[in-house]
FIPALO-561954 format. One record per atom (N, C-alpha, C, O): residue number from 0; residue in one letter; atom name; x, y, z. Coordinates in nm, 2 decimals, always signed. Layout:
BEGIN
 seq type atom     xx     yy     zz
 NUM    a   CA      X      Y      Z
...
//
This chain:
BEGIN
 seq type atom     xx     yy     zz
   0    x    N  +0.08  -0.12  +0.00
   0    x   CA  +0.00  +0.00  +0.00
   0    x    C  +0.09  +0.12  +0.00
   0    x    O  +0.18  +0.15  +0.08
   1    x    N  +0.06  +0.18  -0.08
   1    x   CA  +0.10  +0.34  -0.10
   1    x    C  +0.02  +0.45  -0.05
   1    x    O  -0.09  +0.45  -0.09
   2    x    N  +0.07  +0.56  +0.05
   2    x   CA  +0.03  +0.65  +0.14
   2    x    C  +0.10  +0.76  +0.06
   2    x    O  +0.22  +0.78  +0.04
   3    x    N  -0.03  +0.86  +0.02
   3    x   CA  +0.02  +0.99  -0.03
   3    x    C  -0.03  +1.06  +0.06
   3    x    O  -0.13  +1.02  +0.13
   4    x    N  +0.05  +1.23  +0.09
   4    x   CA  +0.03  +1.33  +0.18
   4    x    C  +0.07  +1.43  +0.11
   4    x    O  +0.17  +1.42  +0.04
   5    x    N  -0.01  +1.55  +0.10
   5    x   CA  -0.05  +1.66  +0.05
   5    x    C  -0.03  +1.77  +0.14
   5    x    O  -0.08  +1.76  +0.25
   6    x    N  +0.03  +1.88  +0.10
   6    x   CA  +0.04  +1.99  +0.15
   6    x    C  +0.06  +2.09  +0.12
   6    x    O  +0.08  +2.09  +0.00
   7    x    N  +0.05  +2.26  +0.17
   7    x   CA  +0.11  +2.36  +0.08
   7    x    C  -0.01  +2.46  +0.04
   7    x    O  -0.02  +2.58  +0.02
   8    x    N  -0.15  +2.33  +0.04
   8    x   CA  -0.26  +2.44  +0.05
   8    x    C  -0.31  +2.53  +0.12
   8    x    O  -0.28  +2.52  +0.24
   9    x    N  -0.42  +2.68  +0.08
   9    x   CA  -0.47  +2.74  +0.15
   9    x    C  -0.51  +2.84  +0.10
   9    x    O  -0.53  +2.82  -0.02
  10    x    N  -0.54  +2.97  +0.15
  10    x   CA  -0.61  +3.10  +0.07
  10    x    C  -0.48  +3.20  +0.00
  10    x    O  -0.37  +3.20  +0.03
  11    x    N  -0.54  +3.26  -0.08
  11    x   CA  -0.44  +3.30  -0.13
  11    x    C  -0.50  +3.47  -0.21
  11    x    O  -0.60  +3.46  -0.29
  12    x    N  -0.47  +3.55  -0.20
  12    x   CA  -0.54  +3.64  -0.33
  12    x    C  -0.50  +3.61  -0.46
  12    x    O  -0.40  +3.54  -0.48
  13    x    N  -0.57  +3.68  -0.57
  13    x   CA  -0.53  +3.65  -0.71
  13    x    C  -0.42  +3.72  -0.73
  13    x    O  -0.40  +3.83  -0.68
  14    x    N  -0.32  +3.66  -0.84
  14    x   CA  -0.22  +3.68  -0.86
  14    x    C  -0.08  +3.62  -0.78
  14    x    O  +0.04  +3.62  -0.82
  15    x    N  -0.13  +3.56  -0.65
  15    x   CA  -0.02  +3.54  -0.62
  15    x    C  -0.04  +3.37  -0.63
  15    x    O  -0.11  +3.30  -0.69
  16    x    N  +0.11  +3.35  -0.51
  16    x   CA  +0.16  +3.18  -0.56
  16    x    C  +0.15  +3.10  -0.42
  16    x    O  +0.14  +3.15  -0.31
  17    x    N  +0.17  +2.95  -0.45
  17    x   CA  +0.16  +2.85  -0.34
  17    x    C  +0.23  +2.75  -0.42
  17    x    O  +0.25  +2.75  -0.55
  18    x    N  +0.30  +2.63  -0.31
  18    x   CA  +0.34  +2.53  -0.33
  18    x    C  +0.30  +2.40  -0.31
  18    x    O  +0.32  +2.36  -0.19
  19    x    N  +0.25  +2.34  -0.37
  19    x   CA  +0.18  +2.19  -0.32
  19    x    C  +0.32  +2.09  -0.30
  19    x    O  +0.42  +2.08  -0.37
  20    x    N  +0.28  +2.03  -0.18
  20    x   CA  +0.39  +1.91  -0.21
  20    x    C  +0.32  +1.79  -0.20
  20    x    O  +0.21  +1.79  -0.14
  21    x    N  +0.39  +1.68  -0.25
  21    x   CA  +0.32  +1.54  -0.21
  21    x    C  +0.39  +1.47  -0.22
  21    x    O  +0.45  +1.45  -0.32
  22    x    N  +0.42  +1.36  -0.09
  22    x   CA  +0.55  +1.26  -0.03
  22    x    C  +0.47  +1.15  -0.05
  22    x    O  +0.35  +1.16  -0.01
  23    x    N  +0.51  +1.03  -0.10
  23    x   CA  +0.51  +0.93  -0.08
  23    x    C  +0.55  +0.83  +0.00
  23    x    O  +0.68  +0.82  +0.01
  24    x    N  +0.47  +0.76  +0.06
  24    x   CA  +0.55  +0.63  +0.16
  24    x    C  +0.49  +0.50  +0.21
  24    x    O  +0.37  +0.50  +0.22
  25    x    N  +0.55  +0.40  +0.24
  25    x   CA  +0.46  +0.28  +0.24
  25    x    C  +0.53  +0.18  +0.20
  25    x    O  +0.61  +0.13  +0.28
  26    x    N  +0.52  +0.13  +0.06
  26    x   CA  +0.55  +0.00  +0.01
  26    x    C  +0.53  +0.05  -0.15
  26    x    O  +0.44  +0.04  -0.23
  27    x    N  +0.66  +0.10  -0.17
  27    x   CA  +0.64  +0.23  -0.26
  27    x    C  +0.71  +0.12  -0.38
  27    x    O  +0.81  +0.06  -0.34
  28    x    N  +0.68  +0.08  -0.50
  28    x   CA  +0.74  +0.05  -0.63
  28    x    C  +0.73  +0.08  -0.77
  28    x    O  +0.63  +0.08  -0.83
  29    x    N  +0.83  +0.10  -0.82
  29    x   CA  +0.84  +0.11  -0.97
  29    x    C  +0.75  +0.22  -1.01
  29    x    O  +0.68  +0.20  -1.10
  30    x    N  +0.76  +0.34  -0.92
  30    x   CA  +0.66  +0.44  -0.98
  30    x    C  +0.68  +0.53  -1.13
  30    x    O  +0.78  +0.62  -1.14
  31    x    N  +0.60  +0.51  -1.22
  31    x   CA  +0.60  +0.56  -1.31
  31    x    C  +0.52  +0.71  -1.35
  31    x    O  +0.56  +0.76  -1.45
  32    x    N  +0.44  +0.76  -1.30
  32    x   CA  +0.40  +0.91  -1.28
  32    x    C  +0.37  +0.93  -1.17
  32    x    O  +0.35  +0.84  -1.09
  33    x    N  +0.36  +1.09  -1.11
  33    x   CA  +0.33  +1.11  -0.98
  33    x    C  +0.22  +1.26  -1.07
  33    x    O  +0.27  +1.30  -1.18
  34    x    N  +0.14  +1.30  -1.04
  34    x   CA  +0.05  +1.42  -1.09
  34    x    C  +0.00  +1.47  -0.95
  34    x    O  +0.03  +1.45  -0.83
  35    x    N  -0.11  +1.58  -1.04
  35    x   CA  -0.22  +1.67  -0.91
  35    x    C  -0.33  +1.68  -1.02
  35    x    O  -0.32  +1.71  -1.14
  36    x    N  -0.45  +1.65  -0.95
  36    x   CA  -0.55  +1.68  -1.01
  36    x    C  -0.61  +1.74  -0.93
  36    x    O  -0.60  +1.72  -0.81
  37    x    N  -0.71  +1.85  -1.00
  37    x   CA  -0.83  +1.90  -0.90
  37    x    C  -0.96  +1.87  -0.88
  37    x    O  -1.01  +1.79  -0.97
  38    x    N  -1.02  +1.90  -0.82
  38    x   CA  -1.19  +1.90  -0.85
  38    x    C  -1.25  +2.02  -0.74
  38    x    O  -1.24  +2.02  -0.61
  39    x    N  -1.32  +2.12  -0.82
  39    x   CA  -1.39  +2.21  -0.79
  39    x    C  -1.56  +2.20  -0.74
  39    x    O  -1.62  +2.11  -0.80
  40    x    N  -1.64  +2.28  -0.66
  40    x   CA  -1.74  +2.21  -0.62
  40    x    C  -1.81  +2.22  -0.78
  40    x    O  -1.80  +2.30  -0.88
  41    x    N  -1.91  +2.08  -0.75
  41    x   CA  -1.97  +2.09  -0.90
  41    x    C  -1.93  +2.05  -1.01
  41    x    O  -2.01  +2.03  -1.11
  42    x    N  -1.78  +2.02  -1.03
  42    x   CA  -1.69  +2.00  -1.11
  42    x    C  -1.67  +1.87  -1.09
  42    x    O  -1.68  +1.81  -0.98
  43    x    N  -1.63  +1.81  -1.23
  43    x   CA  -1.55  +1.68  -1.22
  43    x    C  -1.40  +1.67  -1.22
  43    x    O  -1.32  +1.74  -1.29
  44    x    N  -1.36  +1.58  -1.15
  44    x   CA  -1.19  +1.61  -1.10
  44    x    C  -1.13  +1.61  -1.23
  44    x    O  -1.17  +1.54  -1.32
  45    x    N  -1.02  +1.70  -1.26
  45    x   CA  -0.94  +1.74  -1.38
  45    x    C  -0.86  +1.69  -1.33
  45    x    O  -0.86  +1.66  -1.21
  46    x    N  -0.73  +1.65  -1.48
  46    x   CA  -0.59  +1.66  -1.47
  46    x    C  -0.54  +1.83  -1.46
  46    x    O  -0.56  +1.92  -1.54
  47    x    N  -0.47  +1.83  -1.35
  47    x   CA  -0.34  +1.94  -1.39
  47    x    C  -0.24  +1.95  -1.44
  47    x    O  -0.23  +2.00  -1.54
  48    x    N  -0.14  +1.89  -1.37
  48    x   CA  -0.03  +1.84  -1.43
  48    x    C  +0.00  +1.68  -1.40
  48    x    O  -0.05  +1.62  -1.30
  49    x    N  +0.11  +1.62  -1.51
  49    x   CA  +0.16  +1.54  -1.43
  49    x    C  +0.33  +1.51  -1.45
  49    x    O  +0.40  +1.61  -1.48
  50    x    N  +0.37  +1.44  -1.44
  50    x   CA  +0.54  +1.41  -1.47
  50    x    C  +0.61  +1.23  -1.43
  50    x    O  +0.57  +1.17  -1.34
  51    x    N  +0.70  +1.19  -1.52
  51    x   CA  +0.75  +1.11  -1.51
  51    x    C  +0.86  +1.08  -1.49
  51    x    O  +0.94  +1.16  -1.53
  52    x    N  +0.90  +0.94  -1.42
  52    x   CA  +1.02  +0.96  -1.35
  52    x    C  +1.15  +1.04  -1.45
  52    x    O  +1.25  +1.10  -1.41
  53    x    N  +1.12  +1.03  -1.55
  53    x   CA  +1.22  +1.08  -1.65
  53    x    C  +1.19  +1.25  -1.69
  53    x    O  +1.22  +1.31  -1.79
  54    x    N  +1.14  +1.27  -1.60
  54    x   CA  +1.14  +1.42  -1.61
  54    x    C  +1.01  +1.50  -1.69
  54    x    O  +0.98  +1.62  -1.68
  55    x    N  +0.92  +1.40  -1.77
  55    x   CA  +0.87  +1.44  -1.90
  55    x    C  +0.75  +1.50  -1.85
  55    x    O  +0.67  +1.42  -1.82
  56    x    N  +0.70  +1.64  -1.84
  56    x   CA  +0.56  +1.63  -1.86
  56    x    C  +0.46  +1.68  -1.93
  56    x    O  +0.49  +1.71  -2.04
  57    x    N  +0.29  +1.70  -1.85
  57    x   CA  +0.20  +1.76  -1.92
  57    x    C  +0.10  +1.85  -1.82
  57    x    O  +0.07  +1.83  -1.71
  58    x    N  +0.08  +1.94  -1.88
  58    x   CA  +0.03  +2.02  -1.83
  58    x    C  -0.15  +2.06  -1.90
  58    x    O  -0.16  +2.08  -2.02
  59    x    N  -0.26  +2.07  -1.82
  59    x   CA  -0.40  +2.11  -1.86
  59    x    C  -0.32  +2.25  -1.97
  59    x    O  -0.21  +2.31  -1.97
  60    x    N  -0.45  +2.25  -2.05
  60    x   CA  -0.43  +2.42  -2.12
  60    x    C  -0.41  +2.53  -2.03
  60    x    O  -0.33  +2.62  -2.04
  61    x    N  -0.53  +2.53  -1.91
  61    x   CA  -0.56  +2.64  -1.82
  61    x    C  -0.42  +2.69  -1.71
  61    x    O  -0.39  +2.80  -1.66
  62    x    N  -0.35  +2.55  -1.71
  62    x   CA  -0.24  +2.63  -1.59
  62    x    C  -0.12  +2.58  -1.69
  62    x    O  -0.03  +2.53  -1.63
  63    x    N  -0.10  +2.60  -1.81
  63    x   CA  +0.06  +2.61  -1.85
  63    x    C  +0.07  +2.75  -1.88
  63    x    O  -0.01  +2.83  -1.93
  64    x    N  +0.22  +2.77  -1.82
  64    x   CA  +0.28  +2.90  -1.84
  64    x    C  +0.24  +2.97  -1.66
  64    x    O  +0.30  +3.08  -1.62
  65    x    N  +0.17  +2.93  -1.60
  65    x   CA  +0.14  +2.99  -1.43
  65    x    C  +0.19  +2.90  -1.33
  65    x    O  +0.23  +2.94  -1.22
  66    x    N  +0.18  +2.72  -1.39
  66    x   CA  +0.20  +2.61  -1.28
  66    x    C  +0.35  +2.57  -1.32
  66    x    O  +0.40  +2.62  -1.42
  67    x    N  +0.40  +2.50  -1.27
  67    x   CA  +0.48  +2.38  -1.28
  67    x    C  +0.53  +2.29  -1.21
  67    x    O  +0.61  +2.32  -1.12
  68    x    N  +0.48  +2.18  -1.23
  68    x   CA  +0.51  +2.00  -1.16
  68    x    C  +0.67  +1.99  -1.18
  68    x    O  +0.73  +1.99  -1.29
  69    x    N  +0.74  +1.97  -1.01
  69    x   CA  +0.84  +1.87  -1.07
  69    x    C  +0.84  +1.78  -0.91
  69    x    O  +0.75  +1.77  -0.82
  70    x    N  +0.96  +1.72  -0.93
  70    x   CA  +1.00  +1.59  -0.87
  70    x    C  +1.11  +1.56  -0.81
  70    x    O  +1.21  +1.59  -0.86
  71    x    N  +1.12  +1.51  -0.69
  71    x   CA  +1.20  +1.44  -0.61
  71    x    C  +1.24  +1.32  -0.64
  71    x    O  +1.20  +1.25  -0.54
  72    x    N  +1.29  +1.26  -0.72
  72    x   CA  +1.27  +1.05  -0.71
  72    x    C  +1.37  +1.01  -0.59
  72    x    O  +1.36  +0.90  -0.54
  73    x    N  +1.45  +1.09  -0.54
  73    x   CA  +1.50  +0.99  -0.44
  73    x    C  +1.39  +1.04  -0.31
  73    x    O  +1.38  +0.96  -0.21
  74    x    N  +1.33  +1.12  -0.31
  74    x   CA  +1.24  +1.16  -0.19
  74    x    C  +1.09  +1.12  -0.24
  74    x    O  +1.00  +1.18  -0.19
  75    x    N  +1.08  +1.05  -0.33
  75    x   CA  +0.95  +1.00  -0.35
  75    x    C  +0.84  +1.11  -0.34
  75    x    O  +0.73  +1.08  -0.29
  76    x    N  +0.88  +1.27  -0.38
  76    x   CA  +0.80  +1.34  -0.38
  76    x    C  +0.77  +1.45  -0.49
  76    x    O  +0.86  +1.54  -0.52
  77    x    N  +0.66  +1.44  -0.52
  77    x   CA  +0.62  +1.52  -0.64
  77    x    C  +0.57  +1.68  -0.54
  77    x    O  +0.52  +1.69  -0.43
  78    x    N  +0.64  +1.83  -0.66
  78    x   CA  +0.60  +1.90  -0.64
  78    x    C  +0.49  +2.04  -0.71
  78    x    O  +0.56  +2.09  -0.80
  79    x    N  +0.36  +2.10  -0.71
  79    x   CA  +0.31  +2.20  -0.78
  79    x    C  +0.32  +2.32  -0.68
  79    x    O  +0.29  +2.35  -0.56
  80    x    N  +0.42  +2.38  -0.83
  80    x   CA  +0.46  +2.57  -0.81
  80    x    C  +0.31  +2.61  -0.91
  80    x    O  +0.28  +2.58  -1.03
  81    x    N  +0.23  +2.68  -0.83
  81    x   CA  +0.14  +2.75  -0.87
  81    x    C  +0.19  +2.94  -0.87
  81    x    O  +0.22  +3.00  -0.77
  82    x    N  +0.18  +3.02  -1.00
  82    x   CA  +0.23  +3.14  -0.99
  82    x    C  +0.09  +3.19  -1.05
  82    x    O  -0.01  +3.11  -1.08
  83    x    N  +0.08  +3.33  -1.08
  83    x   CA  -0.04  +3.39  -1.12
  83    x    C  -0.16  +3.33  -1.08
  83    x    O  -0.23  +3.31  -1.18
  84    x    N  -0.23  +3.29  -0.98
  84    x   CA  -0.32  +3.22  -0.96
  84    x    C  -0.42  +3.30  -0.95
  84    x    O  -0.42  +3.41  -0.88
  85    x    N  -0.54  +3.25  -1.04
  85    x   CA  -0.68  +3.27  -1.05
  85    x    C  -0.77  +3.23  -0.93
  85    x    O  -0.72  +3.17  -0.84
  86    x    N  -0.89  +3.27  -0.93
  86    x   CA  -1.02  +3.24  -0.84
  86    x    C  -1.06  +3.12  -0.95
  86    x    O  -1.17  +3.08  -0.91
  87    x    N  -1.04  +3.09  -1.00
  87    x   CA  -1.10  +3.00  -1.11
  87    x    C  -0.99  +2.88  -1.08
  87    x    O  -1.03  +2.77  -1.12
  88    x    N  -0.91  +2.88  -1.04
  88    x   CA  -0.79  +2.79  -0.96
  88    x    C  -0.83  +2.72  -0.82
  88    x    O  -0.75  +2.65  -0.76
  89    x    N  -0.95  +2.75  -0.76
  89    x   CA  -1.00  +2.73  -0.64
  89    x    C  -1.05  +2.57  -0.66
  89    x    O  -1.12  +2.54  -0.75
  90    x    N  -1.02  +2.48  -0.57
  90    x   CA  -1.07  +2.35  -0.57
  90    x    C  -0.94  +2.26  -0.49
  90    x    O  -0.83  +2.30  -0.48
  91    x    N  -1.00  +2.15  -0.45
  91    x   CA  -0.92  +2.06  -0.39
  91    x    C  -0.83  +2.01  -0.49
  91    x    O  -0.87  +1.97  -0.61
  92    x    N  -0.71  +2.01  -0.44
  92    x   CA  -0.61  +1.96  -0.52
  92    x    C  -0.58  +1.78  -0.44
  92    x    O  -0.58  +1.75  -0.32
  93    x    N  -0.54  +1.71  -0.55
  93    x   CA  -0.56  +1.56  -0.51
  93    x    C  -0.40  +1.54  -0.56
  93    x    O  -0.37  +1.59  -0.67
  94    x    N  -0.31  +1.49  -0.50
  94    x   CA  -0.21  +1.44  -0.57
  94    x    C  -0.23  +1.28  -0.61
  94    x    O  -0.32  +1.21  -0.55
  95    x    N  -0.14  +1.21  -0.71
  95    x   CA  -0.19  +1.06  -0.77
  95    x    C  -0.02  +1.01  -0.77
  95    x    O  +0.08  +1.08  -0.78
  96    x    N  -0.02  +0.87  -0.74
  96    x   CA  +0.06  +0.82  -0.84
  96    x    C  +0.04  +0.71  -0.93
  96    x    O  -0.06  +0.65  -0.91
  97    x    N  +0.12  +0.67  -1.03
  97    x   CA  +0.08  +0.56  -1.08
  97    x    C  +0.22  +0.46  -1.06
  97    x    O  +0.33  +0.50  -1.07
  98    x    N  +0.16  +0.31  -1.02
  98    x   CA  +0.26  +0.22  -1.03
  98    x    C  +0.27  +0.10  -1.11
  98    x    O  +0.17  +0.04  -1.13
  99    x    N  +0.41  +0.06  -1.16
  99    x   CA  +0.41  -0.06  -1.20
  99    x    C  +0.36  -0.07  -1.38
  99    x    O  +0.34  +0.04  -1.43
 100    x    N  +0.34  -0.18  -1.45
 100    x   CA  +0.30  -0.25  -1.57
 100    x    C  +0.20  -0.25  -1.52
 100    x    O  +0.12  -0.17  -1.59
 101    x    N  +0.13  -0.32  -1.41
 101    x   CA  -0.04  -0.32  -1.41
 101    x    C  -0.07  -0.15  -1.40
 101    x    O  -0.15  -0.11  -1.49
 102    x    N  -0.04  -0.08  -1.35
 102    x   CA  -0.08  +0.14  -1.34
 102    x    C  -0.16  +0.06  -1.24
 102    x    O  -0.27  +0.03  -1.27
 103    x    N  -0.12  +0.04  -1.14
 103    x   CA  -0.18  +0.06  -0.96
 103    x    C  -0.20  +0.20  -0.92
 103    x    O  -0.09  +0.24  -0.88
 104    x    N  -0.28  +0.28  -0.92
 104    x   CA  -0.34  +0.41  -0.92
 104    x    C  -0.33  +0.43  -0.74
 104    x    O  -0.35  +0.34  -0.66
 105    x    N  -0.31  +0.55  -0.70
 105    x   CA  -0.28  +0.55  -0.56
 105    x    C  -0.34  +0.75  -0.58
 105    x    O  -0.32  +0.82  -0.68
 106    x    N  -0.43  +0.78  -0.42
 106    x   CA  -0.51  +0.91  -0.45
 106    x    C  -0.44  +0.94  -0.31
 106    x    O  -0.43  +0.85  -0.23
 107    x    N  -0.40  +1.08  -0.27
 107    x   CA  -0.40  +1.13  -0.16
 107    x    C  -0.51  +1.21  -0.13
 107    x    O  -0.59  +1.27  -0.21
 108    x    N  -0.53  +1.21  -0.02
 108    x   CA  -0.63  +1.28  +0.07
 108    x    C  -0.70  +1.44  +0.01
 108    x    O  -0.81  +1.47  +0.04
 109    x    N  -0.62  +1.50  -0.07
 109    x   CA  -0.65  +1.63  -0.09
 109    x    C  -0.64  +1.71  -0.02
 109    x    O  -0.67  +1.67  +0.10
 110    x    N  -0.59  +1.90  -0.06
 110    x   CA  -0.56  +1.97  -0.01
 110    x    C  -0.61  +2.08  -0.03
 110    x    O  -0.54  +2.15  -0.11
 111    x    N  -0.72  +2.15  +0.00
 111    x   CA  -0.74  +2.28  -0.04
 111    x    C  -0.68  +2.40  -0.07
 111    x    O  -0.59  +2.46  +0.00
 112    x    N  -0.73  +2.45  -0.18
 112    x   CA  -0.66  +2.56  -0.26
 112    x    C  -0.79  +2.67  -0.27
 112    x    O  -0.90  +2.63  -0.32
 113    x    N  -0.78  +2.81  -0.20
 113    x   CA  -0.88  +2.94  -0.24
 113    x    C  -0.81  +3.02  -0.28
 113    x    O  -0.70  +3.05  -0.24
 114    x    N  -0.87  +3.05  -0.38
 114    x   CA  -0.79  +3.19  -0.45
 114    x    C  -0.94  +3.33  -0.49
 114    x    O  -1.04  +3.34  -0.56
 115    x    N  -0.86  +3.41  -0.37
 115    x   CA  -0.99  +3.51  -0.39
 115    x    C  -0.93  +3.66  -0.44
 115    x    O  -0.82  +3.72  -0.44
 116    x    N  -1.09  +3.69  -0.49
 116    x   CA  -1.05  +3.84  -0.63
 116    x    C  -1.05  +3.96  -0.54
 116    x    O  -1.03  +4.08  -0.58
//
């Protein structure tokens, strides 16, 4: 079992920035992406970003060029730099990882994110 932990959320006004982090630990293998998705009330949970152990990633349309996902692999921990942030950026942030050939899918608890005008 893999144990994700989220952090870094909270209120923020627009325009400015926050850091999400997310540590992994447990019975941790062969992880092949670590991401953050959101979901806002009403909303269905989005991708935001995500990244692989090899550095590579992808980013929603709405937060490239404001976010950026990176990574720890020896600290088994993925991180989102949020800069220019919107009120439209407001919603629980979920971090993921994926493991293995089978993609064993693992969710952390989520972290709230407010961004007010």
């Amino acid at each position: 079992q893999v144990r994700l932990v989220e952090s870094g959320g909270g209120l923020v006004q627009a325009g400015g920035s926050l850091r999400l982090s997310c540590a992994a630990s447990g019975s941790i293998f062969s992880i092949n992406t670590m991401g953050w998705y959101r979901q806002a009330p009403g909303k269905q949970r989005e991708l935001v970003a995500v990244i692989t152990t090899g550095g590579s990633t992808n980013y929603a349309d709405s937060v490239k060029g404001r976010f950026t996902i990176s990574r720890d692999n020896a600290k088994n921990t993925v991180y989102l730099h949020m800069n220019s942030l919107k009120p439209e950026d407001t919603a629980v942030y979920y971090c993921n990882s994926e493991h293995g050939n089978i993609r064993v899918v693992y969710w952390g608890q989520g972290t709230q994110v407010t961004v007010s005008s």
